[in-house]
C-alpha positions in Angstrom: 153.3 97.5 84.0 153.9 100.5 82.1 157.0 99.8 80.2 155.0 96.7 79.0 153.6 97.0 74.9 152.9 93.9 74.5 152.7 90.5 75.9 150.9 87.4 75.1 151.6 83.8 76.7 150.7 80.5 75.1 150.1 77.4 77.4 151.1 74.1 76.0 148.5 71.7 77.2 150.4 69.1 76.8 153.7 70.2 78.5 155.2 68.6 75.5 157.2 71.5 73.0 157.6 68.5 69.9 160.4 69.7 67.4 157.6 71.0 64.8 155.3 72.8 66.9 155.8 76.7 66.5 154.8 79.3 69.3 153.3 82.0 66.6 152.8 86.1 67.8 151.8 89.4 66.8 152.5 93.0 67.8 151.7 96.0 66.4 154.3 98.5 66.6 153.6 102.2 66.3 155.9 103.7 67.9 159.1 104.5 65.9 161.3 106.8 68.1 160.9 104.7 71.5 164.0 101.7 72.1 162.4 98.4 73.2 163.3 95.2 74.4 162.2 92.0 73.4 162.3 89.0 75.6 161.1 85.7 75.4 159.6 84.1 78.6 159.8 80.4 79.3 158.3 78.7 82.1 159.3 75.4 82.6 159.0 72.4 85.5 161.7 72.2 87.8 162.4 68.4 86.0 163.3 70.2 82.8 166.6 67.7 81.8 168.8 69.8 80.2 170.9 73.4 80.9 170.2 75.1 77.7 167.8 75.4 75.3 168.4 76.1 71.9 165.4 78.5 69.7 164.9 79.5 66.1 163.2 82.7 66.1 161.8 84.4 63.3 160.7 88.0 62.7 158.7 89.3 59.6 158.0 93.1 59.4 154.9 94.4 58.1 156.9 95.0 54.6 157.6 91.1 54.4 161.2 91.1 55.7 162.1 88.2 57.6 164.9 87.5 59.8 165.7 84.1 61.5 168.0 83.8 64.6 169.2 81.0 65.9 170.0 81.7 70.0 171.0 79.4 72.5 170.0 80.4 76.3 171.3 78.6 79.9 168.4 77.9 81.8 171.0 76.3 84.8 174.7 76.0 85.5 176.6 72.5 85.5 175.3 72.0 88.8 171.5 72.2 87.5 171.0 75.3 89.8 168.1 77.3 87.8 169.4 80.7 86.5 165.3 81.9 86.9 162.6 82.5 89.5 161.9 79.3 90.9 157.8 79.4 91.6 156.4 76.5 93.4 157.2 73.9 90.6 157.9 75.8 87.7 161.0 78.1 86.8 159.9 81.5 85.1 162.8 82.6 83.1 162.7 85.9 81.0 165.2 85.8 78.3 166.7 88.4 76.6 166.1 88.2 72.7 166.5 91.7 70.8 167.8 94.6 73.8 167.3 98.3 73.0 165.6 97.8 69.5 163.7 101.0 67.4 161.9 99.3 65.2 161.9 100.4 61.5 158.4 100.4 60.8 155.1 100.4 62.0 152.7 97.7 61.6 152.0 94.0 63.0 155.1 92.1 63.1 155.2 88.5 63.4 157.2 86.3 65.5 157.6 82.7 65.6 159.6 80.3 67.8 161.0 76.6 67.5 163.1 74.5 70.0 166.4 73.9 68.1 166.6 70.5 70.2 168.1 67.6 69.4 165.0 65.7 71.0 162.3 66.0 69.1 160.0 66.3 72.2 160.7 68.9 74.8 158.8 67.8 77.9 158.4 69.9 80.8 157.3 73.2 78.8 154.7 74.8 80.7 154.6 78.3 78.4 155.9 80.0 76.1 155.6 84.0 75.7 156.8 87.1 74.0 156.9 90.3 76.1 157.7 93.6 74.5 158.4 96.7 76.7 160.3 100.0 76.7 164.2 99.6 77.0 164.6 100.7 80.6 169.0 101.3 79.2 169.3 104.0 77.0 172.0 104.4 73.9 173.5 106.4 76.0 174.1 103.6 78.4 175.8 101.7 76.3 
């Protein structure tokens, strides 16, 4: 749509996210004065096995900073009712990861993801994405 900037979806062939396996990005940001969001968009099988999923994400700027987060998102309440939009047999979940962001500079950035599991294989992973659009809040919202 036409908040969207940017958006780019990896499949995992396998449906297997293995503890070392990194889900790599890159969007170039030009505008400066504009407040984004960045999400992260998961879709999963409906056999996922757990509630929550736990992601390192890290952002370098074009000037070389980097920043790591470490986030952990609910995918389902105790009662393993999905907190997404159940499609067929997959969930779609788009999960909030920076809200109403300017960005400090223009250039590529560079994002990368890891499962912060304790398995070392996550099965059931159908994608992984990273969707950048234009804050629909403003500041002024807040």
């Amino acid at each position: 749509n036409n908040s969207t900037i940017y958006y780019e979806e990896i499949e995992d062939e396998d449906g297997i996210w293995n503890i070392h396996e990194t889900y790599s990005f890159q969007a170039n940001i030009h505008d400066l004065s504009q407040t984004f969001d960045v999400l992260i968009n998961l879709k999963l099988k409906k056999d996922f096995l757990t509630e929550n999923l736990w992601v390192f994400i890290t952002t370098k700027s074009p000037s070389n900073t980097i920043q790591t987060d470490t986030i952990l998102y609910y995918i389902s309440d105790e009662y393993g009712k999905w907190y997404g939009e159940e499609k067929r047999k997959y969930i779609d979940y788009k999960l909030m990861y920076k809200p109403m962001i300017r960005f400090p500079e223009k250039g590529d950035y560079n994002f990368t993801i890891l499962h912060g599991m304790r398995e070392k294989d996550l099965p059931q992973i159908q994608s992984v994405a990273l969707l950048i659009q234009k804050s629909k809040l403003t500041e002024s919202d807040n």
